[in-house]
SEPAVO-806225 format. One record per atom (N, C-alpha, C): atom name; x, y, z. Coordinates in nm, 3 decimals. Example, Ala and Ser with C-alpha at 12.3 -4.5 7.8 and 13.67 -1.06 7.14 Angstrom:
+------+---------+---------+---------+
| dovo |       u |       v |       w |
+------+---------+---------+---------+
|    N |   1.319 |  -0.569 |   0.780 |
|   CA |   1.230 |  -0.450 |   0.780 |
|    C |   1.320 |  -0.330 |   0.780 |
|    N |   1.285 |  -0.225 |   0.708 |
|   CA |   1.367 |  -0.106 |   0.714 |
|    C |   1.290 |   0.003 |   0.787 |
+------+---------+---------+---------+
This chain:
+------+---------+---------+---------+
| dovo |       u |       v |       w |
+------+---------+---------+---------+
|    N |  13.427 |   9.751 |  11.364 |
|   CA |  13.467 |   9.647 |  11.456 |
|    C |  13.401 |   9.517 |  11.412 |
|    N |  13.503 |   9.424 |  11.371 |
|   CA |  13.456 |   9.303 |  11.359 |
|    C |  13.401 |   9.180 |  11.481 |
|    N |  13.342 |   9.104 |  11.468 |
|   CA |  13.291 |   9.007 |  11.581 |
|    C |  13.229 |   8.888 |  11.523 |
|    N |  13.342 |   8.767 |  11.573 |
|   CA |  13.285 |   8.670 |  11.578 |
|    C |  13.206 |   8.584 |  11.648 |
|    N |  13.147 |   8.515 |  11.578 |
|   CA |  13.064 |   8.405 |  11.597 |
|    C |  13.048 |   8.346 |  11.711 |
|    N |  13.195 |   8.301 |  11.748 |
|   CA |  13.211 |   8.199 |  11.844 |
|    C |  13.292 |   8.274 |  11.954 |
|    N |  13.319 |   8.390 |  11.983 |
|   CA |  13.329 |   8.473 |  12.086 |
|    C |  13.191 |   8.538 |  12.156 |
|    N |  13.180 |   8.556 |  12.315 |
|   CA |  13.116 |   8.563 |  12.375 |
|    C |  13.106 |   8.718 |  12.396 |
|    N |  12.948 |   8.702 |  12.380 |
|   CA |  12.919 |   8.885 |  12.316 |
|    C |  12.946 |   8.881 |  12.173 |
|    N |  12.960 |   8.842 |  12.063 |
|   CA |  12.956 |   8.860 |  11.941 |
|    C |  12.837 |   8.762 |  11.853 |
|    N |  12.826 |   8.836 |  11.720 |
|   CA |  12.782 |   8.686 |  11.662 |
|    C |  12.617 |   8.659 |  11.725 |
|    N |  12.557 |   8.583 |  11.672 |
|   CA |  12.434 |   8.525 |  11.710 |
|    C |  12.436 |   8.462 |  11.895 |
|    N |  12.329 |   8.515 |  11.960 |
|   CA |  12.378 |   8.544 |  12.079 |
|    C |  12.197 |   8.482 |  12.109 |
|    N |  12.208 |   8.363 |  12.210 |
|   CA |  12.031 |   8.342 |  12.244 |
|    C |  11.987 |   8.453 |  12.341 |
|    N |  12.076 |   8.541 |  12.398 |
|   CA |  11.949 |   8.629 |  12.467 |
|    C |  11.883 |   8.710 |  12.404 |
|    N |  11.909 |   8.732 |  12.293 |
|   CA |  11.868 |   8.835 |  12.184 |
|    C |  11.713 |   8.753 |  12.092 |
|    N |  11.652 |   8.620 |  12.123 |
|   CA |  11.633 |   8.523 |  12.079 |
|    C |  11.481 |   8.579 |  12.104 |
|    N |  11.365 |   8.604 |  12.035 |
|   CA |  11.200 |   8.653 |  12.078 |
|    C |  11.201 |   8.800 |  12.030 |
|    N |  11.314 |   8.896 |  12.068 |
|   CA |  11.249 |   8.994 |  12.069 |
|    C |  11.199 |   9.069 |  11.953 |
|    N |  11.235 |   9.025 |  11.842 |
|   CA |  11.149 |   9.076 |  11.731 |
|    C |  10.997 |   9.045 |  11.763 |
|    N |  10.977 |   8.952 |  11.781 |
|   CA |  10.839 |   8.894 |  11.835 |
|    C |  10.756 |   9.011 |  11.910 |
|    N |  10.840 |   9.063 |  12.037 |
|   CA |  10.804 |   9.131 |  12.120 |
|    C |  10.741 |   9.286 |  12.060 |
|    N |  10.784 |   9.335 |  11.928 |
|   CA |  10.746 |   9.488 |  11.901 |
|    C |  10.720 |   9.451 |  11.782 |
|    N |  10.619 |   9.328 |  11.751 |
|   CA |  10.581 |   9.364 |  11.602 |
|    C |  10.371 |   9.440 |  11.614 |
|    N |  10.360 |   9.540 |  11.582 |
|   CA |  10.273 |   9.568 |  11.576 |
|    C |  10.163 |   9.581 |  11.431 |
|    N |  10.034 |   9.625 |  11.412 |
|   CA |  10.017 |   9.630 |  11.301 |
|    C |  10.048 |   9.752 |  11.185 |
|    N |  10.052 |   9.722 |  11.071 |
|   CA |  10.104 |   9.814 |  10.953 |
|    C |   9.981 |   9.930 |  10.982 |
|    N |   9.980 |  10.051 |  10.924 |
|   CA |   9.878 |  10.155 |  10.902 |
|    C |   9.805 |  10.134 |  10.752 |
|    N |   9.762 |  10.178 |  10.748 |
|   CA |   9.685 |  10.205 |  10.619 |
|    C |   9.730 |  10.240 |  10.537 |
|    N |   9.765 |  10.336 |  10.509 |
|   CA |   9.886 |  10.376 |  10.404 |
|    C |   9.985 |  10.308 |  10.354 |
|    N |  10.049 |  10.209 |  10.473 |
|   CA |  10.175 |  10.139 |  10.457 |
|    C |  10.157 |   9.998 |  10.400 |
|    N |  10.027 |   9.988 |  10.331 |
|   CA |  10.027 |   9.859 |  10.255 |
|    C |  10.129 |   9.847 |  10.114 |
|    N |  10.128 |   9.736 |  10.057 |
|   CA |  10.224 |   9.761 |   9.946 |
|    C |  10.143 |   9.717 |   9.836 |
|    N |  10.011 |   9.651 |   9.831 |
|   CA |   9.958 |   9.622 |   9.734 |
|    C |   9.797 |   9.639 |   9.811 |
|    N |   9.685 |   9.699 |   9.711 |
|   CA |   9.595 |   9.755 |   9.785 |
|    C |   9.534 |   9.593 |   9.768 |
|    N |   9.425 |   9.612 |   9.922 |
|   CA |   9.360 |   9.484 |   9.908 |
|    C |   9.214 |   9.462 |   9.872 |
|    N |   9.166 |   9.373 |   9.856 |
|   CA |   9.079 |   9.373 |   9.742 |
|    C |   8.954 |   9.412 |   9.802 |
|    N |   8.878 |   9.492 |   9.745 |
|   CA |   8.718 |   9.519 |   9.835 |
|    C |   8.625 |   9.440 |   9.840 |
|    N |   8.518 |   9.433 |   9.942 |
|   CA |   8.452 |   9.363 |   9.958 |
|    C |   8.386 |   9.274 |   9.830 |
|    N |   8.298 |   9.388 |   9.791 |
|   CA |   8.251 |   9.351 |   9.668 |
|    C |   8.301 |   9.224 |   9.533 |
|    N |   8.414 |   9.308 |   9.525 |
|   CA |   8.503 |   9.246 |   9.424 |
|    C |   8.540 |   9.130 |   9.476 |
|    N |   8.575 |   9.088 |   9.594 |
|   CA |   8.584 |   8.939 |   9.692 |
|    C |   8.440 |   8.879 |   9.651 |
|    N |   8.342 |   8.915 |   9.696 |
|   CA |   8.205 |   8.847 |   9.633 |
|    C |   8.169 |   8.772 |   9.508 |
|    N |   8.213 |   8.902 |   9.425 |
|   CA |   8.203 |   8.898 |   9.314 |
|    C |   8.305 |   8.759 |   9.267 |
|    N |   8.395 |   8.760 |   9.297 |
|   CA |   8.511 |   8.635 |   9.285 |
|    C |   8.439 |   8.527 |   9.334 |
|    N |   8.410 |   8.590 |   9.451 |
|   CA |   8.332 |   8.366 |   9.499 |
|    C |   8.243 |   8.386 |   9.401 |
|    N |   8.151 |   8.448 |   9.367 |
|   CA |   8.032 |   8.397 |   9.311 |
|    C |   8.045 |   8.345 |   9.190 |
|    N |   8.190 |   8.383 |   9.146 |
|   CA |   8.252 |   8.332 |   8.978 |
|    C |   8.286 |   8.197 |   8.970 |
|    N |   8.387 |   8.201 |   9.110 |
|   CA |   8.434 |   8.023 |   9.148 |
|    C |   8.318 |   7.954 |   9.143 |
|    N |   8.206 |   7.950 |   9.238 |
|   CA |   8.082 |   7.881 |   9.255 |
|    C |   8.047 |   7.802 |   9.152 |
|    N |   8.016 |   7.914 |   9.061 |
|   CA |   7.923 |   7.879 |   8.920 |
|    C |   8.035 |   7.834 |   8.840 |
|    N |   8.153 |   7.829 |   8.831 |
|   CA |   8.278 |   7.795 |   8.736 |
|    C |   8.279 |   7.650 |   8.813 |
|    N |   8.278 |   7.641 |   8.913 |
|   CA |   8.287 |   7.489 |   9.002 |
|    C |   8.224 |   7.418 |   8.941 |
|    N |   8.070 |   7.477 |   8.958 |
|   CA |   7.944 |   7.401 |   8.912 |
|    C |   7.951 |   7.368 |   8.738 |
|    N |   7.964 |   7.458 |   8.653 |
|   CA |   8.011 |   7.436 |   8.504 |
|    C |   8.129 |   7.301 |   8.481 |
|    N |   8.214 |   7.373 |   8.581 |
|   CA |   8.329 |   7.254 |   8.539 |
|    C |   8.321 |   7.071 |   8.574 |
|    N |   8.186 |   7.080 |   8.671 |
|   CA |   8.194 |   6.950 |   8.721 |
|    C |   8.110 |   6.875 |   8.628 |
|    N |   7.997 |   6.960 |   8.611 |
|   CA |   7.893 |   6.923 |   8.504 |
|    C |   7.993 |   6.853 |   8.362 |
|    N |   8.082 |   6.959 |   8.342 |
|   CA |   8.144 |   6.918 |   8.190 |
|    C |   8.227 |   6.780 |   8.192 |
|    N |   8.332 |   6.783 |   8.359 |
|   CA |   8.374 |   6.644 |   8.371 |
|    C |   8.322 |   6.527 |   8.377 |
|    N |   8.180 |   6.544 |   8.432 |
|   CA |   8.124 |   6.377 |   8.422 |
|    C |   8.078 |   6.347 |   8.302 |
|    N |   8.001 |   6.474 |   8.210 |
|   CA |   7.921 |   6.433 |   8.100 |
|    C |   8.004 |   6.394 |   8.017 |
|    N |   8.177 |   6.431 |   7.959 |
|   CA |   8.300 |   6.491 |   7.894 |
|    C |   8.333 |   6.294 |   7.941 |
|    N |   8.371 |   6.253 |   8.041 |
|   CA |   8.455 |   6.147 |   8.115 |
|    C |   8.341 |   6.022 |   8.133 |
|    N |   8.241 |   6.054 |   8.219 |
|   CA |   8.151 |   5.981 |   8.237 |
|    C |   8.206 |   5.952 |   8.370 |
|    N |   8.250 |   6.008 |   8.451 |
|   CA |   8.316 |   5.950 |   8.572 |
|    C |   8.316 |   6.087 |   8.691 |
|    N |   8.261 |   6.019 |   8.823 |
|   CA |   8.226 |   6.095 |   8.941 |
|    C |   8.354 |   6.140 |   8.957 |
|    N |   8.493 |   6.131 |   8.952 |
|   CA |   8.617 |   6.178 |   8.990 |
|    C |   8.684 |   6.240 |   8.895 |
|    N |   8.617 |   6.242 |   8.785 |
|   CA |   8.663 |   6.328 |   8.658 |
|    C |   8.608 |   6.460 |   8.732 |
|    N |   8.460 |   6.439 |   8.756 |
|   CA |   8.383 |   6.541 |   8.798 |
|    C |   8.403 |   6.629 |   8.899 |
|    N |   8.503 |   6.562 |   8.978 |
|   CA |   8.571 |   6.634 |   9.101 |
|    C |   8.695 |   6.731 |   9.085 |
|    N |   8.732 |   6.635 |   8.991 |
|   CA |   8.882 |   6.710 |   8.939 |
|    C |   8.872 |   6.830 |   8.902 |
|    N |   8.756 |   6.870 |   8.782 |
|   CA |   8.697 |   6.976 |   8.696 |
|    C |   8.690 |   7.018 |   8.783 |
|    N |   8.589 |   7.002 |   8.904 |
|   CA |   8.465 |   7.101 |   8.962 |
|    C |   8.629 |   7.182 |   9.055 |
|    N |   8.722 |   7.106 |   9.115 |
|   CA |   8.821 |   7.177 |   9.219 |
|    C |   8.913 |   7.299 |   9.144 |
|    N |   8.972 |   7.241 |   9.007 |
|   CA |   9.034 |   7.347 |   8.884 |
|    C |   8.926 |   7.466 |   8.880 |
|    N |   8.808 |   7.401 |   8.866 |
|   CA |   8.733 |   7.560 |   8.823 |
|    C |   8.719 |   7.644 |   8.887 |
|    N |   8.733 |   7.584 |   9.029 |
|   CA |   8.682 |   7.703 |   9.188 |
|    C |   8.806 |   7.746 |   9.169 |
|    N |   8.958 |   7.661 |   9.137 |
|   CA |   9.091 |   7.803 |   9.177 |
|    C |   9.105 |   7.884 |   9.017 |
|    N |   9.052 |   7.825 |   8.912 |
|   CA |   9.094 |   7.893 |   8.774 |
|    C |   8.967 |   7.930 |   8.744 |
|    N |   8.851 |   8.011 |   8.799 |
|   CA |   8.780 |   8.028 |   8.706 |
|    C |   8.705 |   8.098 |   8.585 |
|    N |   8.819 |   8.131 |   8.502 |
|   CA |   8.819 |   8.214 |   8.410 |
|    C |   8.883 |   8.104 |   8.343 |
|    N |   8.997 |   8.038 |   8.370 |
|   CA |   9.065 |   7.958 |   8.230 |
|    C |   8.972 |   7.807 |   8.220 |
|    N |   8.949 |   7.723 |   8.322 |
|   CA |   8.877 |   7.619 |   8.323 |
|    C |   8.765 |   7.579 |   8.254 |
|    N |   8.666 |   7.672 |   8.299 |
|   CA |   8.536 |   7.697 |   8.173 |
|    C |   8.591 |   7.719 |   8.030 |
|    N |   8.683 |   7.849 |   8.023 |
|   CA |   8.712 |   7.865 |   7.887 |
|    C |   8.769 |   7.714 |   7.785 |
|    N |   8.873 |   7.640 |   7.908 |
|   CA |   8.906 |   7.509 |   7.819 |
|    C |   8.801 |   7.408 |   7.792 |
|    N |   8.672 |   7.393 |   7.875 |
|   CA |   8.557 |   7.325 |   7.851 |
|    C |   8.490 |   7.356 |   7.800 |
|    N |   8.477 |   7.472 |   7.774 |
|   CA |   8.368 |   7.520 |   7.628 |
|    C |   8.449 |   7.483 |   7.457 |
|    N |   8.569 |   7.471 |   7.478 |
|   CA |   8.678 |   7.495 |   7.366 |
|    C |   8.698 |   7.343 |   7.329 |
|    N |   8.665 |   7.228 |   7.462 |
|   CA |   8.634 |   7.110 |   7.450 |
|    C |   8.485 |   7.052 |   7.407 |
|    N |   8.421 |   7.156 |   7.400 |
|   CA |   8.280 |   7.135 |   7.336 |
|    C |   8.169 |   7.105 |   7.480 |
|    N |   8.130 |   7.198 |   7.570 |
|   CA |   8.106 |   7.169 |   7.678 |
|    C |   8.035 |   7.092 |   7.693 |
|    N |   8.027 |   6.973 |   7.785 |
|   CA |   7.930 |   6.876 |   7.801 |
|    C |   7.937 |   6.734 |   7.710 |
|    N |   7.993 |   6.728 |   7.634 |
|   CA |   8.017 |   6.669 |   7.478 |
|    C |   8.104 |   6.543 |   7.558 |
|    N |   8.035 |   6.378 |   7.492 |
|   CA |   8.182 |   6.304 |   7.525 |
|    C |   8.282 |   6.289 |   7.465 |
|    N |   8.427 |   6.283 |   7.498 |
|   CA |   8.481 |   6.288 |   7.439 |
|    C |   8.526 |   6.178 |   7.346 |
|    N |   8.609 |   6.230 |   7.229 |
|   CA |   8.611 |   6.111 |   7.126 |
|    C |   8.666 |   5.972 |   7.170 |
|    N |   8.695 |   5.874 |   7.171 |
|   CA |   8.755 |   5.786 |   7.186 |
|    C |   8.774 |   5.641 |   7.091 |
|    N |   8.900 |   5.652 |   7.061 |
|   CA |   8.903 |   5.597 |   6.875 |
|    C |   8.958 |   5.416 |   6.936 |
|    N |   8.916 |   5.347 |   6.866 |
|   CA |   8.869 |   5.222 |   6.886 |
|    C |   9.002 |   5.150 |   6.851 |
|    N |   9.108 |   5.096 |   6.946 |
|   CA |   9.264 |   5.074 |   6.909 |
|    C |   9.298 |   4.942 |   6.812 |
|    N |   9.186 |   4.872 |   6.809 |
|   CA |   9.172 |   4.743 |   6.723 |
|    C |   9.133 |   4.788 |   6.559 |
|    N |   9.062 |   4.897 |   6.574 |
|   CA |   9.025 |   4.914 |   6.453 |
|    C |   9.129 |   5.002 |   6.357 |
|    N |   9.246 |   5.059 |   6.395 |
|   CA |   9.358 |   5.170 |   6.382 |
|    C |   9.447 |   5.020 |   6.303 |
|    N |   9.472 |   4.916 |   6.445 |
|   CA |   9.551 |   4.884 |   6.364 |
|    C |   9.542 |   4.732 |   6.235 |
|    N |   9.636 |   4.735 |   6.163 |
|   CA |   9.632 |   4.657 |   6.035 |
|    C |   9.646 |   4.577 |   6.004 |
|    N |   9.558 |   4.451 |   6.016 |
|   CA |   9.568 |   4.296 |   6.046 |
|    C |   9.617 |   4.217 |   5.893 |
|    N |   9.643 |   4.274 |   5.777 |
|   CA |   9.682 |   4.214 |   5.673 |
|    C |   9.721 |   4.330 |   5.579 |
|    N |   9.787 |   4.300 |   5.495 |
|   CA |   9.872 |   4.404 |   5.381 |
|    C |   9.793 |   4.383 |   5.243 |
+------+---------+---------+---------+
């Protein structure tokens, strides 16, 4: 049996409107779909961000010379911190970076 829309009793209907709301209860234990992470291993994660924060901010000011370089780093490292450090060590950690002198590149006579 088909039913439309715009006939009364068919179709999307507002009294029907909450009650999913009304019987949602919680999942069991079993019925997760991806296991969630244990305490520990949660710890263990902040305590990685922390010190990856702290590495990465250190490398942006010394790297930039600038308090908002330093911010930038330090926020990347708390959500990446496994790749962030790795690109600041690979940048020579702490190291400023090069910066080549644009007058001197270019060629004022032939």
């Amino acid at each position: 049996m088909e039913t439309s829309y715009y006939k009364p009793g068919g179709g999307l209907r507002l009294d029907s409107l909450g009650q999913a709301a009304d019987n949602i209860t919680t999942p069991d234990a079993g019925s997760r779909i991806a296991p969630a992470m244990s305490v520990q291993s949660m710890q263990i994660w902040q305590i990685l961000s922390v010190a990856s924060s702290g590495l990465s901010a250190f490398h942006g000011y010394r790297r930039n010379n600038s308090i908002g370089w330093a911010i930038g780093w330090a926020i990347l490292g708390g959500m990446f911190p496994v790749v962030v450090p790795a690109i600041a060590f690979a940048q020579g950690f702490g190291k400023p970076a090069v910066r080549q002198n644009a007058g001197r590149r270019r060629r004022t006579s032939r």
